[in-house]
N, C-alpha and C positions, 0 to 999 in steps of 0.2 A: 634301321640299324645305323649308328653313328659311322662316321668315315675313321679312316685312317687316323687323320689326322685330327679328328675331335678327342678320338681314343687317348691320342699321346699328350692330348695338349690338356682331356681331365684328369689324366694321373696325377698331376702335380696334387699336392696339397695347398690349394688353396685357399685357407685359413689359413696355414702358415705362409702363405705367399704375401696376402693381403695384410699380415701382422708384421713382416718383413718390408714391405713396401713403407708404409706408415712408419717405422722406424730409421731407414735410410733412403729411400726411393727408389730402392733397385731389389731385385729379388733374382732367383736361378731358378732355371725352372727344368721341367725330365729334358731327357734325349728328345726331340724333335724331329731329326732326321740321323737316319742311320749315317754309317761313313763311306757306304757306296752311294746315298743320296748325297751324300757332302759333296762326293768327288762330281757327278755329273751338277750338280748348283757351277761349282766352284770350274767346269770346263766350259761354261757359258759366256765366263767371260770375254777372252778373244775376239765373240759373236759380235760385230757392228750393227747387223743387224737390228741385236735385242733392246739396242740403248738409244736413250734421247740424249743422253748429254754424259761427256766425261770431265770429271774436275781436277785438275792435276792441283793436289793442293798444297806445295810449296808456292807456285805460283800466287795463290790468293793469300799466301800465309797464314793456310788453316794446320800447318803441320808440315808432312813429310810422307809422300805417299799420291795413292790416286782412289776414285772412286767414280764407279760408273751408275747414272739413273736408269731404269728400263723401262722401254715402252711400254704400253698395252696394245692389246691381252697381255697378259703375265704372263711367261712360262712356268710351266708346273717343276714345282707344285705352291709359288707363290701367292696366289689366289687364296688354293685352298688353306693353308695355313693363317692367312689374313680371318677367313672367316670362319675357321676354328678356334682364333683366338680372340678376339670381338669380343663374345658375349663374355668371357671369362673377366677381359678386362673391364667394362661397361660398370658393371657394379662397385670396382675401387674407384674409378674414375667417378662415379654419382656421389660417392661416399665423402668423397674430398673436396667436392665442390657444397657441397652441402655442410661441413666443417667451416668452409670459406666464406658461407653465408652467399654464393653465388647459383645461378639459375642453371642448371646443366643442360646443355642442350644436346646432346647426343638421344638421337631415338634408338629402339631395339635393336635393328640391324646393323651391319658394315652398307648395304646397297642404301639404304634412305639415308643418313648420315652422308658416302660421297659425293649422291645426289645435292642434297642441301649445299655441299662444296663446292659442287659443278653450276647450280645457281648463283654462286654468290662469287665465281668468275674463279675458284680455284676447280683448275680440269689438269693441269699436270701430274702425272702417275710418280710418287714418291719412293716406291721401290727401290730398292739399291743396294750394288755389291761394291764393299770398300777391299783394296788391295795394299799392302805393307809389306816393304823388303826389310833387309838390315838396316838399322837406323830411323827408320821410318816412324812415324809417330801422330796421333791426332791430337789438334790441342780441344782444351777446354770450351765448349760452345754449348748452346738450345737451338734446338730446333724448331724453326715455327711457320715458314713459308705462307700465312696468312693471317688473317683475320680471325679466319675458324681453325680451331686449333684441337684433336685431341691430345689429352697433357699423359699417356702411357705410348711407350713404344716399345719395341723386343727386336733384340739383335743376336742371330746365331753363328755361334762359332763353324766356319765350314773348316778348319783345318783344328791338326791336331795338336796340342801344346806338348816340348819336350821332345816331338817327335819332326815336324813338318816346321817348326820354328820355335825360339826361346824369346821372353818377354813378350810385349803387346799385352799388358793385363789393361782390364776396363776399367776407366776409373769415373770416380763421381764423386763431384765435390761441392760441400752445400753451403751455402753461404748463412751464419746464423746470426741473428740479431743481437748486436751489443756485445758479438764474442768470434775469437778467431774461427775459419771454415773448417769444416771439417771432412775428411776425405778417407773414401774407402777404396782400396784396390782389389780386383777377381778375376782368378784365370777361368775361364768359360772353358770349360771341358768340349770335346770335339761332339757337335751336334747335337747340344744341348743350347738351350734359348736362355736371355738373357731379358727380363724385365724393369724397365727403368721411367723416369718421369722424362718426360720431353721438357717443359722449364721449372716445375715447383714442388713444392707439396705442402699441404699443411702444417706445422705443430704447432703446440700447447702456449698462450702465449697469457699476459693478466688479463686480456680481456676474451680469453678461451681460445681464439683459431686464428692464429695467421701465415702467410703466404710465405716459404723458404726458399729463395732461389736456388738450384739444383743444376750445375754443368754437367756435362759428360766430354769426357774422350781418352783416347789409349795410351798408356808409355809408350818408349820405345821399343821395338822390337831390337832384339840384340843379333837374333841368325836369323835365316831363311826366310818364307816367306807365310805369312797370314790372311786368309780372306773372311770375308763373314757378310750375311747375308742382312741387309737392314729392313725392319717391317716397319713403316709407320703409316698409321691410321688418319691420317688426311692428305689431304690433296693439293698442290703447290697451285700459287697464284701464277 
């Protein structure tokens, strides 16, 4: 019988997920966790324990705000939802490397894939809860912490928009050839996931398929405060 969280993470429709992705590189996907799971995600943080590393990122001049990585094991239900979301992602991710004329190397699973990361000298656990006050803000960046790279990641809103804080909408902005970028902004509903490309995507180009580069990061937050839960499917060098 499927989990919990396979249940929530097939409802989506994903043909319209995959025909959304392939059109801007981001997609919305069901509720993922409820809002009493929001609230215990979102009470972890404090935990020094849970983390390997906090980035305070005015410091590095990635924004305004902080963001903490978490150890392994994961606390639940981070795990499980990494590996209910996998195989969904697996097939846009084959899809677009194959467009790009490139060799996809991801195998069936999440465990053989972080393996093959864990060989090839990426073993840090990529996990992460980002935090945003008033003013606070992510800038525009990719993600990529190595060599092996998967190119989908999904970020969940743990707080509520309109209600727990105003602004913080996601943005993504792609970089198009021969023409100005262009940029979409979306407010992530409370406890719903949020799918997006880690650096690129394919489109349409004279010679069929080429490579778009693709940022991500948040407005400002204008009140209160915002957390959200980051998933991403490799492993840091």
């Amino acid at each position: 019988m499927p989990s919990t969280w396979r249940r929530r993470v097939d409802a989506a429709d994903w043909d319209a997920v995959a025909a959304e992705m392939d059109d801007v590189g981001g997609a919305l996907l069901p509720r993922l966790l409820t809002a009493r799971e929001c609230g215990k995600v979102r009470d972890l943080y404090p935990d020094d324990g849970l983390f390997r590393a906090t980035i305070d990122m005015g410091r590095h001049r990635y924004g305004q705000g902080e963001y903490r990585y978490f150890n392994q094991p994961y606390p639940h239900p981070i795990e499980a939802l990494k590996q209910a979301l996998y195989p969904r992602l697996l097939p846009i991710a084959r899809d677009w490397w194959t467009k790009l004329r490139r060799e996809a190397p991801w195998p069936d699973t999440l465990d053989e894939w972080l393996a093959m990361c864990h060989r090839a000298g990426q073993t840090k656990p990529t996990a992460l809860m980002l935090k945003y006050g008033p003013g606070d803000w992510n800038a525009l960046h990719r993600d990529l912490y190595g060599d092996l790279v998967f190119p989908l990641q999904v970020v969940i809103n743990l707080s509520e928009p309109g209600a727990t804080h105003t602004g913080g909408e996601f943005l993504l902005v792609e970089q198009r050839p021969r023409a100005q970028s262009r940029g979409t902004a979306t407010t992530l509903p409370h406890g719903h996931g949020y799918i997006f490309t880690t650096r690129e995507r394919p489109v349409r180009s004279t010679r069929g398929w080429s490579a778009a580069p693709v940022r991500h990061g948040v407005s400002a937050v204008r009140s209160g405060e915002r957390y959200t839960l980051g998933l991403i499917f490799h492993d840091a060098a």
